[in-house]
C-alpha positions in Angstrom: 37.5 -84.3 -46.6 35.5 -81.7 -45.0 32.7 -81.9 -41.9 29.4 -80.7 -42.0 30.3 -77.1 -41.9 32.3 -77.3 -45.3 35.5 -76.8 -43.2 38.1 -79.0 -44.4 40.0 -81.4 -42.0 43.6 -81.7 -41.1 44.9 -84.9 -42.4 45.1 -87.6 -40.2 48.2 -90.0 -39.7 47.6 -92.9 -37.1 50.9 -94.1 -37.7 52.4 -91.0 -35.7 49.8 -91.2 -33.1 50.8 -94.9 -32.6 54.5 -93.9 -32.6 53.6 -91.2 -29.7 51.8 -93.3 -27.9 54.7 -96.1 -27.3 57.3 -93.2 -26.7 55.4 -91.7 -24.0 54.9 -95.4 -22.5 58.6 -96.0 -23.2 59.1 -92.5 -21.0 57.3 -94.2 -17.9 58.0 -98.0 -18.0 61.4 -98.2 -19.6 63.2 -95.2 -18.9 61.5 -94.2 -15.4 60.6 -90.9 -16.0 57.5 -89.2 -14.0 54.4 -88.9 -15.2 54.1 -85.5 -15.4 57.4 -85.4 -17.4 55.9 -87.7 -20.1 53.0 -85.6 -20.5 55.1 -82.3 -21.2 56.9 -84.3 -23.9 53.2 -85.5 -24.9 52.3 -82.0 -24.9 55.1 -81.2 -27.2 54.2 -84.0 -29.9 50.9 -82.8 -30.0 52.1 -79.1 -30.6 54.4 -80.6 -33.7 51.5 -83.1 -34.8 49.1 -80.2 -35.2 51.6 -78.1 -36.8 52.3 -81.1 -39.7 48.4 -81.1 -40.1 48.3 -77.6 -41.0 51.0 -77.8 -43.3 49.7 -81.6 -44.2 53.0 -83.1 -43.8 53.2 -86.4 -42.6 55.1 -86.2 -39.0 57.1 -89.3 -39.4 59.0 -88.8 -42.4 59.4 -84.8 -42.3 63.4 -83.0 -43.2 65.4 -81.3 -41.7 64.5 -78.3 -44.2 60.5 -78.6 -42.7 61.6 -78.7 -38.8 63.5 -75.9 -39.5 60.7 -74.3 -40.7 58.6 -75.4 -37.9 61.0 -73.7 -35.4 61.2 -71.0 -37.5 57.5 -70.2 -37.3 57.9 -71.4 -33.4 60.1 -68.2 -33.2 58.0 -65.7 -35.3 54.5 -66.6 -33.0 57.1 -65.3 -30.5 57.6 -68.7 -28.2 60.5 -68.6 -25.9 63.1 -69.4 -26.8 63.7 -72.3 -23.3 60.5 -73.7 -25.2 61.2 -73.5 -28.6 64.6 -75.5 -27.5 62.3 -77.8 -25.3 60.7 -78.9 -27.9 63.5 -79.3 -30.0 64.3 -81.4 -27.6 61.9 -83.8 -27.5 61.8 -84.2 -31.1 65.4 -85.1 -30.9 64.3 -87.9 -28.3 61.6 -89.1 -29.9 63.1 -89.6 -33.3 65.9 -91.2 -31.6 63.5 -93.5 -30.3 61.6 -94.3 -33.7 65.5 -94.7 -35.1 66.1 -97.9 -32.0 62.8 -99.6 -32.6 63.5 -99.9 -36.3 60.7 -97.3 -37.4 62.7 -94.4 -39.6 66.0 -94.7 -40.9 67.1 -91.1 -39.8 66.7 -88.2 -37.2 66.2 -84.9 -38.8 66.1 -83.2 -35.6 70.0 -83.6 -35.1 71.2 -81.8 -37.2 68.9 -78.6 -36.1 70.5 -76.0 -33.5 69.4 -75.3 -30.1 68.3 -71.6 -29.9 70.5 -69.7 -27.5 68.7 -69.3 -23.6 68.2 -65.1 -23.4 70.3 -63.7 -21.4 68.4 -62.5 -18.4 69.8 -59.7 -16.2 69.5 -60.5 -12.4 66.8 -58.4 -10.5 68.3 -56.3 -8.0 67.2 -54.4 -5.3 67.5 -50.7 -4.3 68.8 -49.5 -1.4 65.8 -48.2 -0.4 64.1 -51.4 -1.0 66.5 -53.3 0.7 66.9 -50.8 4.2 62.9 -50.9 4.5 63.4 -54.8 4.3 66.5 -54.6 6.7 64.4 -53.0 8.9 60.9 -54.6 8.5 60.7 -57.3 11.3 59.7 -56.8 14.7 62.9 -57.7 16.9 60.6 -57.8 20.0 59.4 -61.2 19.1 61.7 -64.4 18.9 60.3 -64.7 15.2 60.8 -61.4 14.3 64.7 -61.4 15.6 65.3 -64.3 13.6 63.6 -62.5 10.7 66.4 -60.2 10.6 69.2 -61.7 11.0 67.9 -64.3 8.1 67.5 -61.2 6.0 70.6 -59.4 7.0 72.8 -62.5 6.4 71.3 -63.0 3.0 72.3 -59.3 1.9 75.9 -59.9 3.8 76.9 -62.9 2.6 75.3 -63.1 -0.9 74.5 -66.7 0.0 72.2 -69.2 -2.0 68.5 -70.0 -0.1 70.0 -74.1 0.6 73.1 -72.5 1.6 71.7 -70.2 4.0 69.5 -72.7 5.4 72.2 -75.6 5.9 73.9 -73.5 8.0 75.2 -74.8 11.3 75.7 -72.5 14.4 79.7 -73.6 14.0 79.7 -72.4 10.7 79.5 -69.1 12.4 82.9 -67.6 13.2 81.2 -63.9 14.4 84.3 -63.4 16.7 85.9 -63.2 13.6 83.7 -61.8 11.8 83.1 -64.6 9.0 80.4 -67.2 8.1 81.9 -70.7 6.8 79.6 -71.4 3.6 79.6 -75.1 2.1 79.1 -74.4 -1.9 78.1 -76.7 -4.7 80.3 -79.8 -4.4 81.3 -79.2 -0.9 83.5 -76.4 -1.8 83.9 -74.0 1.4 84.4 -70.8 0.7 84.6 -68.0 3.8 82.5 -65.0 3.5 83.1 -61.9 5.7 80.2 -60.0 8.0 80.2 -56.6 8.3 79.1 -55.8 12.0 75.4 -54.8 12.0 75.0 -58.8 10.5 77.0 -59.5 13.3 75.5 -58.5 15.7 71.8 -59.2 14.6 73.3 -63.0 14.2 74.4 -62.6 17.9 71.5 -61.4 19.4 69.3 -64.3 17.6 71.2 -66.7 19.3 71.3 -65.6 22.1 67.4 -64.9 23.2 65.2 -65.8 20.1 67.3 -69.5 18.6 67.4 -70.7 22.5 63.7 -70.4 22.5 63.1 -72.2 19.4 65.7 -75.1 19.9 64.4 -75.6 23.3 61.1 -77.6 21.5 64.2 -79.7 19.5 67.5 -79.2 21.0 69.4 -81.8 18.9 69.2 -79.9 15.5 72.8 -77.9 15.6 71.1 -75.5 12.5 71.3 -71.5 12.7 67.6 -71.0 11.7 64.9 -72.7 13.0 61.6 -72.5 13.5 58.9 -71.2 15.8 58.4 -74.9 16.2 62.1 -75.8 16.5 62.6 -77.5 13.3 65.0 -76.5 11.0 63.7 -73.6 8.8 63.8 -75.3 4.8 64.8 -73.7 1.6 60.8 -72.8 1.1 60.4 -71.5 4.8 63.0 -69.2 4.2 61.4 -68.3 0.6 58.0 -67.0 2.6 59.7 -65.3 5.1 61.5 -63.1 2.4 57.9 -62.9 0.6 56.2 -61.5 3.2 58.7 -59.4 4.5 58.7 -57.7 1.2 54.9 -57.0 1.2 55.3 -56.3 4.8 58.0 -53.6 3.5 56.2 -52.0 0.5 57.4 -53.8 -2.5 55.0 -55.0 -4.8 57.0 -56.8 -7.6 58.5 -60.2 -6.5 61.2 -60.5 -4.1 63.1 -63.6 -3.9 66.4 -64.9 -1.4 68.3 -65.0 -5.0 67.2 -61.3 -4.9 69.6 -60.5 -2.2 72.1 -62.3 -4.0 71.9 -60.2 -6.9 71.9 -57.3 -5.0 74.8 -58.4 -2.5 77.4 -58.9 -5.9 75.5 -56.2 -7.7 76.7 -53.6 -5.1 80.1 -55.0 -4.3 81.0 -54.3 -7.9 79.2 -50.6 -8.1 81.7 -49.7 -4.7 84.4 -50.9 -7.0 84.7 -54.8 -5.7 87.0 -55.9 -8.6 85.7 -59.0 -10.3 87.3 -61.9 -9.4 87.2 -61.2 -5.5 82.9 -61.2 -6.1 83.3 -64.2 -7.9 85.2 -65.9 -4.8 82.4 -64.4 -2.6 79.9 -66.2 -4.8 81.3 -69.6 -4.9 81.2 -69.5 -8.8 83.1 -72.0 -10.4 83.5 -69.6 -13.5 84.1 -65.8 -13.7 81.6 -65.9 -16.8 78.7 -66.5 -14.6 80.0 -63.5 -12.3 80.5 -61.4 -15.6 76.4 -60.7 -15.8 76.5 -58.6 -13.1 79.1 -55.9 -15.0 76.1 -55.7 -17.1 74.1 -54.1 -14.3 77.1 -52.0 -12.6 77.9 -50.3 -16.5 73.9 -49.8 -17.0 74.5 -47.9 -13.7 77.5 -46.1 -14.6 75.5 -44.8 -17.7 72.8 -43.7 -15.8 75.3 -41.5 -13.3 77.1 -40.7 -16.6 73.9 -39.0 -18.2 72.7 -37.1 -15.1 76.0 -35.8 -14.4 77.9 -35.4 -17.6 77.3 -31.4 -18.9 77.3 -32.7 -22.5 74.4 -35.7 -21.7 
């Protein structure tokens, strides 16, 4: 059939769109998922419904052969691959849902691998990136000493952004030199300071937290704010934004920043691996291993400046 152009029309199949239609209600009403998780999977049938136009396939009773081909061409208009696996994904689910209700007899999408996540390397910062945000904040101010001690106890501990902000002033131990972390699963884990933390730690709670907790004085967290309300995960997240602008860098700066930076430099100072992965409060030295990636791309880089023959 073709419109009044003399384009022809994809093929339609109301049976699919029917199909959609009660899996995305089944999403909502029987399986309590939000609505704006029902329309991404939406969004994902539509994508494979206008793909099976194209190729005029009918969506319901395609083979494993065909979705392999539809990933395949997923993967060569250069999709990521944490989409192309997304909606892999929901194809898996919805098929699976057709299968319960009695409306196809098989899912092709099982049998169909999920494409590997890319490995990304952690962004780091430079030690000249991270002294001008070290040294950024205005410690005049009450705010501005809490700045950087926030800052300063990100780099020393290599703590995550919840982490850091459920901290409690007993978690504290500066007179001996250590911060008491809770992990993921309540695992503790005890991180040392080295003494410039220390002491920017010591003199926000002594003349700039006082201030703050004076407005609430029940809260018994480390970081509050100007209101004296505990600072939250996303507080935290701006202060480390705009301390960055504040401090030159254009390209984005996050608290997991200071993380990467915190492991990435214990291992270039010759940290040995499993000692980092301690610090970290990784379950498994795998997830440490990336950041060998970053020390050996340094190690090249030293090797080809240095090396007579490079």
């Amino acid at each position: 059939m073709a419109d009044h152009s003399g384009k022809q029309k994809p093929p339609l199949y109301p049976e699919f769109e029917a199909a959609r239609d009660r899996f995305i209600s089944a999403l909502t009403l029987v399986q309590n998922k939000s609505e704006k998780t029902a329309q991404s999977y939406r969004s994902d049938l539509d994508v494979y419904y206008r793909w099976a136009q194209r190729g005029k396939l009918d969506p319901l009773t395609v083979q494993y052969r065909q979705l392999r081909r539809y990933l395949a061409e997923q993967s060569s208009a250069q999709y990521a691959r944490s989409t192309i696996a997304r909606r892999l994904s929901t194809l898996r689910s919805f098929f699976h849902f057709l299968q319960q209700e009695g409306s196809v007899d098989s899912n092709p999408a099982t049998l169909l691998q999920t494409p590997k996540k890319e490995k990304m390397l952690p962004h780091t910062l430079s030690q000249t990136e991270m002294d001008a945000l070290l040294e950024i904040s205005d410690t005049n101010t009450p705010e501005g000493m809490r700045d950087t001690a926030l800052l300063e106890l990100l780099y020393a501990s290599g703590g995550r952004v919840s982490e850091i902000a459920g901290l409690r002033t007993e978690d504290l131990k500066l007179d001996q030199g250590i911060v008491r972390i809770e992990g993921k699963g309540g695992k503790d884990r005890y991180v040392p300071l080295h003494g410039l933390a220390i002491r920017k730690l010591e003199n926000y709670l002594a003349s700039a937290r006082p201030v703050f907790a004076a407005k609430v004085p029940s809260t018994e967290l480390v970081f509050l704010s100007s209101r004296g309300n505990p600072l939250s995960a996303d507080a935290i997240r701006r202060i480390v934004k705009k301390s960055a602008l504040l401090a030159g860098i254009t390209r984005p700066v996050s608290p997991h920043s200071f993380r990467h930076s915190f492991a990435s430099d214990l291992l270039n100072n010759g940290a040995d691996l499993r000692s980092v992965q301690e610090l970290l409060g990784h379950a498994n030295l795998s997830t440490t291993q990336i950041y060998t990636h970053l020390s050996a791309k340094r190690l090249q880089s030293i090797h080809e400046q240095a090396h007579p023959r490079s």
